[in-house]
N, C-alpha and C positions, 0 to 999 in steps of 0.2 A: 199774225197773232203772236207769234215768239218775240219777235221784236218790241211790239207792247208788253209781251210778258216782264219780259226784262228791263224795261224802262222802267218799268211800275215797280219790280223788286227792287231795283238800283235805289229808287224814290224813298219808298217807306222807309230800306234799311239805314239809309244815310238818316233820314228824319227818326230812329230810332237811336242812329248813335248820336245827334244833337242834342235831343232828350237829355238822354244817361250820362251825356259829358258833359251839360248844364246842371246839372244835379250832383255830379260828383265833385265839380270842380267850386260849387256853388257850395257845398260840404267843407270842399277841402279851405277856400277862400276863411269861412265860416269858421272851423275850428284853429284854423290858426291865428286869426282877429282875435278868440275867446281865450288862447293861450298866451297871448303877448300882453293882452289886459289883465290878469289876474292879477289880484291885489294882496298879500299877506296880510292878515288881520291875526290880533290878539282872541275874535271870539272863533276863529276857527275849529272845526272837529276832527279831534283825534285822527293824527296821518293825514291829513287835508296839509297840502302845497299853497292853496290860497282859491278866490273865489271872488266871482264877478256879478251883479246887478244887471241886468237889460231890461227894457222893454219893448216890446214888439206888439201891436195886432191888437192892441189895448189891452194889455195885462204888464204883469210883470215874473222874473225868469229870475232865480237864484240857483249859479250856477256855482259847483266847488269842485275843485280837481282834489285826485291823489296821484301823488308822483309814480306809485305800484300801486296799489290799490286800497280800498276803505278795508276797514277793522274785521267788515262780515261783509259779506257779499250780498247786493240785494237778489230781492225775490226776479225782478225782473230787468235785462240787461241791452239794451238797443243796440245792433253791430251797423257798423259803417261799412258794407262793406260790397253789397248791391252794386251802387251806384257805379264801381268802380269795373267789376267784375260783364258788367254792362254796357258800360262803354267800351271796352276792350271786344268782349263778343261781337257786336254789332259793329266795331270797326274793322277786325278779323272779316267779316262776310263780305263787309264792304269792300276789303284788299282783295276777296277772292274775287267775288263777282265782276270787279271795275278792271282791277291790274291782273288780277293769274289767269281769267277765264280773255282778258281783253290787253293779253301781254302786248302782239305785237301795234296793238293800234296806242297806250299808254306807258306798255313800261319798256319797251324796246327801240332804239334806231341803229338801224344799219351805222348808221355816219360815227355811231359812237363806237359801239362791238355791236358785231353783226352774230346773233346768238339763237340758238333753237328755245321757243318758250317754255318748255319745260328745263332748260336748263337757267334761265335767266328765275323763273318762280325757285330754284333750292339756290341760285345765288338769295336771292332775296330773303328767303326762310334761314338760309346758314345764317347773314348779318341780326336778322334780327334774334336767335338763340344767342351768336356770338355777340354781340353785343350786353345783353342781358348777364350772361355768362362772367364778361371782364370786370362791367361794372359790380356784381357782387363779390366777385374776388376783391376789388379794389374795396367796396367797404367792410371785406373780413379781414381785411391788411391792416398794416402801422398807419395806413393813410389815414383812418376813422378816427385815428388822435387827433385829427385838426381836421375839422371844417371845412378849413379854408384849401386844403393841399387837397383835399379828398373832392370838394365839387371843382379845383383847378383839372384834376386827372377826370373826374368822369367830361369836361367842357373837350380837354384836347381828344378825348376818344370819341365824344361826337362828333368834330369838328373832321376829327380822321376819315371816319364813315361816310360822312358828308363830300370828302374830298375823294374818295377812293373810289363811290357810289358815281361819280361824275366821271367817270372814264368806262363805266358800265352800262347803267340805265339810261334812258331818256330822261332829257332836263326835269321835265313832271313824274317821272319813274323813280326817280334819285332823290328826289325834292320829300316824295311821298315816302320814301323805303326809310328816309331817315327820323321823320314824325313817326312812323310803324316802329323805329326802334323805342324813342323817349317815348313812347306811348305803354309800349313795352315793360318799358324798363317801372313805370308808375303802375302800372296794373299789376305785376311781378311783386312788387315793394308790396301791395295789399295782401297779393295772397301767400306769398314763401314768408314775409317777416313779418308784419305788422300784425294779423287777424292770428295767426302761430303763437305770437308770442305773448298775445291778448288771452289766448286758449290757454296756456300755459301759466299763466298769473291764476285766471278763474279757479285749474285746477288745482295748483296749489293752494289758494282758500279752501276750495271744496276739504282737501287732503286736511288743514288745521295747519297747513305750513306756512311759513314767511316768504314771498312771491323774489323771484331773484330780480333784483333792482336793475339789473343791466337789461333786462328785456323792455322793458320799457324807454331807457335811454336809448336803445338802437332801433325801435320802433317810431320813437319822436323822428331821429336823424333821415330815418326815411320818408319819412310824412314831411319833412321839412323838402327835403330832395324833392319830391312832388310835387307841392305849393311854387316853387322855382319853374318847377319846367313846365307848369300849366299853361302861359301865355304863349312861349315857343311851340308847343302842340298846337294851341287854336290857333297859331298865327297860319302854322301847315295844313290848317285843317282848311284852310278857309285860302291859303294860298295856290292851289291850284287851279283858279279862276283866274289868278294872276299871274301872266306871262312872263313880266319883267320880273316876279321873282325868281322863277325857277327854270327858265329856259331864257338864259344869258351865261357869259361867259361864268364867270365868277359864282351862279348859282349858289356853291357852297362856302365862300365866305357869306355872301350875304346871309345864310342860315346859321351863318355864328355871330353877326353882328345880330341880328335879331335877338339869338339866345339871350348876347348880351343886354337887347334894350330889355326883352324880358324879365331879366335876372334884376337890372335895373330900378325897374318900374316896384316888381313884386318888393324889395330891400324897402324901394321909400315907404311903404305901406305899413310894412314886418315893423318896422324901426319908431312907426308913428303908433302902433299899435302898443307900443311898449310905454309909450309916453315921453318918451327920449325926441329931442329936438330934431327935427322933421330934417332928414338930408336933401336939401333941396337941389344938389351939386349931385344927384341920379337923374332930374331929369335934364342935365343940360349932356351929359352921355345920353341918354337916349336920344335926344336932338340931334346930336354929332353922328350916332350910329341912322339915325333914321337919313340923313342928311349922306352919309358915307352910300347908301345904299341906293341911292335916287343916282351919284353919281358911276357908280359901277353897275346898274343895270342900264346905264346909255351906251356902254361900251359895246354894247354890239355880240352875238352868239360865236363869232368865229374871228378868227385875225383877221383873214382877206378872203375876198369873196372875186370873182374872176366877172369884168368889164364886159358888158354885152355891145356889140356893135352897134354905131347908129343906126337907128331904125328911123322913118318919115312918121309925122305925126298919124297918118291913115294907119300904118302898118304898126304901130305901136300899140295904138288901140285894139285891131285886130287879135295881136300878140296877146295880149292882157288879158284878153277874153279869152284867146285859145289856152290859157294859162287855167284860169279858172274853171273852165269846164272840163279840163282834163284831170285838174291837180285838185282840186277841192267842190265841186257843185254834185260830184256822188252822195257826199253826206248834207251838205249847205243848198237841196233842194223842197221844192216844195213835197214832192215824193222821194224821200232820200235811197239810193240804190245799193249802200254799203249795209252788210248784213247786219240785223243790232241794231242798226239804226234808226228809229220807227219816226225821227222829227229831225225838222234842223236846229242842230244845238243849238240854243240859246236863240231859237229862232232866229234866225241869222240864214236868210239864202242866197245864193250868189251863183245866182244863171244866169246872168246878162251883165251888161255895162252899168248901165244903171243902179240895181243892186251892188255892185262894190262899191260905185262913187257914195252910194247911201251911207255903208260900213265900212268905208275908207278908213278912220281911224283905228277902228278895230281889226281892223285887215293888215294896217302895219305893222303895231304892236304884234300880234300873232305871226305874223309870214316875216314879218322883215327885220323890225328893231330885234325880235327874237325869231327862234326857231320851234316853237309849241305848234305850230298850226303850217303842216298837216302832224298829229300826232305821230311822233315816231317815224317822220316823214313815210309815212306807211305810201304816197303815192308817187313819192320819188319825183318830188320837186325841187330843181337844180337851181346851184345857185345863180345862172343865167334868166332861169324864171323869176325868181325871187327879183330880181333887178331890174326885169322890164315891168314887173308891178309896181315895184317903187318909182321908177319914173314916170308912168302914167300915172298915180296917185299923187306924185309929187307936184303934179302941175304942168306936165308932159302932154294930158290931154289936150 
């Protein structure tokens, strides 16, 4: 019954923070499209920056910014700020339930640092404070005069984390610690600056004062910072189903090359949204980075991997099987015997011969092209096993 328990919470909470990260980033996508469009008109209202036309839903939407805020304040005021606070919550739980409560099976491997889980969950918690922590220093610094220096510094400090985190976590422990930071770092930006200094405009109206115009310009900077790193988050949100991204060597370039298709992708949109001629020369970088990425996740999890002896075609098979039932059919059974466990992931069982030749493909990916599977090598599967499975899958049979 605990084991259902937990399966079941792991379920919702995750389909709780898909929710709230559809919604927020469906927000964020949303108000930056109606900031690029805005149009300066002659009939504009007082302090009005300019204003946009839509239709949606069979009506029509007249929308009008102010750079600080209208002349009086209305009666009633919508905050953005749920949506964000929400997906952070519910990924918070997710981190704990999945990776702090199920360190050694997800965010640990001996092979990498062999570490007590409670000390590997305050490595994990220090990076993501620390993280948080540099990047605001970095946009209270001279870097916030540019743009461009400012997301070049916060890129190499994820890029850093990304690489430092790979000598620590398991390839999917490292993968994830560093989406829990940019994740961070976007939920952070809503609640220390953005909805702050939203407060602090209102109050000033309330007060009869003149709202200080730099809150609003460092509030945009960072709402803009967020819209960028939306697609790098769902890319990690959704990458740990994928082996070849995050358990291979290189792991953490590939999560900077992504940033960068992301970064990419989001510019051609920003840019088109503005009415400025469409960069079409973004997606052929994302091509290149997508293309970079395909060929550094064939490289392989490790340099060298140590030569099993010939084995006879009988005894190889043998082998394969006593591989599997040792190394992995505790949890890939029909009644799984690892605690937690209440199903075979991703239904996927593998007690016999048969069943691997089934999931052959998925069996290499995981055990062999990469190292994800067994998680955190928690059953201390050598790289001699890994070898005699690949040979018997390879056609060894």
């Amino acid at each position: 019954m605990d084991a259902i328990f937990w399966e079941w919470l792991s379920f919702f909470v995750r389909w709780t923070h898909v929710m709230a990260g559809i919604a927020w980033i469906g927000s964020s996508f949303y108000f930056v499209h109606l900031d690029q469009s805005l149009k300066q008109r002659p009939s504009l209202p007082d302090k009005a920056y300019g204003d946009e036309w839509q239709v949606h839903g069979g009506g029509f939407y007249h929308m009008v910014k102010y750079l600080v805020a209208p002349p009086q304040l209305p009666e009633h005021v919508t905050w953005f700020k749920w949506e964000a606070y929400a997906t952070w919550l519910s990924g918070a739980a997710l981190l704990v339930i999945v990776y702090y409560l199920g360190a050694r099976l997800y965010l640990i491997d001996p092979g990498v640092m062999d570490i007590h889980p409670i000390t590997a969950v305050a490595y994990s918690l220090g990076g993501i404070f620390l993280g948080w922590f540099i990047y605001n220093e970095m946009c209270e610094s001279d870097l916030a005069k540019s743009d461009l220096r400012l997301a070049l510094s916060a890129f190499a400090m994820i890029v850093a984390f990304a690489l430092i985190y790979s000598f620590v976590f398991s390839g999917r422990g490292a993968f994830m610690q560093v989406g829990v930071i940019m994740g961070t770092i976007m939920a952070a930006n809503v609640f220390f600056v953005i909805i702050p200094n939203q407060r602090k405009v209102v109050a000033s109206l309330k007060a009869g004062e003149a709202p200080d115009p730099t809150l609003g310009q460092k509030g945009k900077q960072r709402s803009l910072h967020n819209n960028y790193l939306t697609l790098p988050v769902v890319f990690v949100m959704i990458g740990n189903h994928y082996p070849l991204a995050f358990a291979t060597r290189f792991s953490w370039l590939i999560l900077a090359l992504v940033i960068v298709m992301g970064v990419s992708i989001r510019h051609f949109y920003n840019t088109r949204h503005r009415g400025l001629p469409s960069p079409w020369w973004t997606w052929g970088i994302t091509a290149a980075c997508g293309l970079a990425i395909m060929w550094l996740s064939s490289m392989g999890p490790a340099p060298v991997r140590a030569a099993v002896a010939e084995i006879e075609r009988t005894e190889l098979a043998e082998a394969a099987e006593g591989v599997v039932q040792t190394r992995c059919s505790m949890c890939h059974a029909e009644k799984p015997l690892w605690p937690g466990v209440g199903a075979a992931p991703k239904g996927v069982k593998l007690e016999t011969l048969e069943e691997l030749a089934q999931h052959g493909g998925g069996v290499r990916v995981a055990a062999i092209l990469t190292h994800s599977m067994p998680p955190g090598n928690i059953t201390e599967i050598t790289p001699d096993e890994r070898e005699t499975l690949d040979r018997w899958l390879t056609g060894a049979r």
